[in-house]
NULOSE-435529 format. One record per residue (C-alpha): residue in one letter; x, y, z. Coordinates in nm, 3 decimals, padded with zeros to 5 digits, m for minus. Layout:
["A",[X,Y,Z]]
...
***
This chain:
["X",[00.000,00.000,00.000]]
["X",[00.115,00.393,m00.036]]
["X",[00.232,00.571,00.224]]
["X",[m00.015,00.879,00.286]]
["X",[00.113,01.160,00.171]]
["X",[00.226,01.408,00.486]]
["X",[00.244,01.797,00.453]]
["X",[00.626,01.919,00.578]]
["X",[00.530,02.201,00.807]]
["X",[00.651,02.522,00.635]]
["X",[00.999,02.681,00.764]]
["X",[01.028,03.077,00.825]]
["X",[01.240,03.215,00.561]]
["X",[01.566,03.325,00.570]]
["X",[01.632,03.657,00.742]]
["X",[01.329,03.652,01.011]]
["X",[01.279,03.620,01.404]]
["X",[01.080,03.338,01.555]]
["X",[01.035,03.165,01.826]]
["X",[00.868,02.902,02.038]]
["X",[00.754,02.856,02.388]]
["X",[00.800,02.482,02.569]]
["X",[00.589,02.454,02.951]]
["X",[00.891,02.227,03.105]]
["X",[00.608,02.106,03.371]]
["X",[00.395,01.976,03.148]]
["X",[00.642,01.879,02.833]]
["X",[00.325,02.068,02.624]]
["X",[00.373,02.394,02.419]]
["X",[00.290,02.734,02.610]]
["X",[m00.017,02.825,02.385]]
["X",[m00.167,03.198,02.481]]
["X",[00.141,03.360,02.611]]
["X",[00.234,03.694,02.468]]
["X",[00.574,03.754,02.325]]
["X",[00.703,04.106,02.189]]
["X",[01.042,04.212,02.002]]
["X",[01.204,04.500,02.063]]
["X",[01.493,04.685,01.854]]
["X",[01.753,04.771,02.126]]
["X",[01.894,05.138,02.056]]
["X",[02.083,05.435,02.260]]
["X",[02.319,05.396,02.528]]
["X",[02.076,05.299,02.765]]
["X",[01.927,05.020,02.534]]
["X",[01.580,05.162,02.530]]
["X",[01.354,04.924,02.323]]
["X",[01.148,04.997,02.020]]
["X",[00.915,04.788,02.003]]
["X",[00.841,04.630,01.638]]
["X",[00.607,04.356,01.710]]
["X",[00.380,04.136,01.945]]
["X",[00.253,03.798,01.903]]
["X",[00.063,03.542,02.098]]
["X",[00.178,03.188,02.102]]
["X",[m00.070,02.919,01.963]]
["X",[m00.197,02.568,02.016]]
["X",[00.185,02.438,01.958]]
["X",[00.346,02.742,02.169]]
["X",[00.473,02.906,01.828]]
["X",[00.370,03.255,01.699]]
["X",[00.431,03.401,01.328]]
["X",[00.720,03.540,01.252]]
["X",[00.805,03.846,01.525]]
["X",[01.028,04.006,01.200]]
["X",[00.925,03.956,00.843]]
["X",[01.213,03.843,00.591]]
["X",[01.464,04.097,00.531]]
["X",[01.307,04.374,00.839]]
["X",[01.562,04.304,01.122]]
["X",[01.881,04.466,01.069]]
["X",[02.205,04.398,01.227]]
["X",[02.177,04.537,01.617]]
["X",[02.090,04.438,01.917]]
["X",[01.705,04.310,02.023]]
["X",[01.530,04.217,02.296]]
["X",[01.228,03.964,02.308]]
["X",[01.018,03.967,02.613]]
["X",[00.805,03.694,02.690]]
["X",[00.516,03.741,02.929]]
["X",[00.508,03.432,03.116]]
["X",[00.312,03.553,03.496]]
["X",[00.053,03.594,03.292]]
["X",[00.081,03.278,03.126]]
["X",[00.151,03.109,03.494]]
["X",[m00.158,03.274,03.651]]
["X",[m00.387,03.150,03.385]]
["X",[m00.316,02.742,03.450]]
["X",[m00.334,02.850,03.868]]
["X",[00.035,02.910,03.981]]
["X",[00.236,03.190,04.034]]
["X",[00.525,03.263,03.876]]
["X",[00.892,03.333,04.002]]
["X",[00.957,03.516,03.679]]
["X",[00.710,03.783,03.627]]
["X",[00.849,03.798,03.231]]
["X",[01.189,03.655,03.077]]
["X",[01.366,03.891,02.860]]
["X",[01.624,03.769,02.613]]
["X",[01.810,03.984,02.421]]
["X",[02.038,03.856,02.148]]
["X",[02.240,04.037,01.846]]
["X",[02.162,04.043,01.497]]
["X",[02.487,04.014,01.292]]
["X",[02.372,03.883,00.969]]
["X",[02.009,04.017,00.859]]
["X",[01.982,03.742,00.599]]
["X",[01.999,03.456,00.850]]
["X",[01.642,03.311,01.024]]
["X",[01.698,03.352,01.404]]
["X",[01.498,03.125,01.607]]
["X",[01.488,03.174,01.986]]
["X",[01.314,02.921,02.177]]
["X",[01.174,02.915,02.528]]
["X",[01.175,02.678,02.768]]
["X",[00.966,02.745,03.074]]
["X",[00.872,02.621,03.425]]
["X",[00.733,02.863,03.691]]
["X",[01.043,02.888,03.875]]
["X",[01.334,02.841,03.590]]
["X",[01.368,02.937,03.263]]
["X",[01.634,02.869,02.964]]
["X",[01.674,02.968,02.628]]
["X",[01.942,02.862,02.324]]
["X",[01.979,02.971,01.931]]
["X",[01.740,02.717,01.756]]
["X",[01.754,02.637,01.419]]
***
């Protein structure tokens, strides 16, 4: 018999920002928690902020920069996880997780992912 044919799940094209959120407790996806990106600038490293998503069912948002929009620099995503916490009834060490990462070649998909519990958090450059 033929195998059924299965549907690849589309990759982000080159030169965007994504991410993912993993609940560590659970082993799940973190579906409803808000993540924003933020272009770091000045001295001070003041954020402008550039987009906000809200993870779905499988704890991945769309792209937080299209193809070709971040340029080199530094930016900052911030993921809102006491929210997050609150809404499946605990509280949450980490009010939000920041991550902030550089952007040295534009043309290269960055992919951040999350992994989450309410008291630990941890992060590496996914591909």
């Amino acid at each position: 018999l033929p195998l059924p044919q299965v549907e690849e799940p589309s990759e982000a094209p080159p030169g965007s920002v994504t991410t993912h959120v993993l609940n560590t407790v659970t082993g799940r996806p973190a579906a409803g928690l808000a993540v924003r990106l933020a272009r770091l600038q000045g001295p001070d490293a003041q954020g402008r902020r550039s987009a906000r998503r809200v993870t779905d069912a499988d704890g991945r948002c769309q792209p937080l920069a299209a193809p070709g929009q971040p340029a080199a620099g530094a930016y900052r995503l911030r993921f809102e996880t006491a929210p997050y916490w609150q809404g499946l009834g605990h509280s949450s060490f980490y009010p939000y997780v920041e991550v902030v990462f550089t952007v040295t070649e534009p043309a290269q998909k960055l992919h951040v992912p999350l992994l989450i519990s309410p008291c630990s958090y941890t992060t590496y450059r996914g591909s």
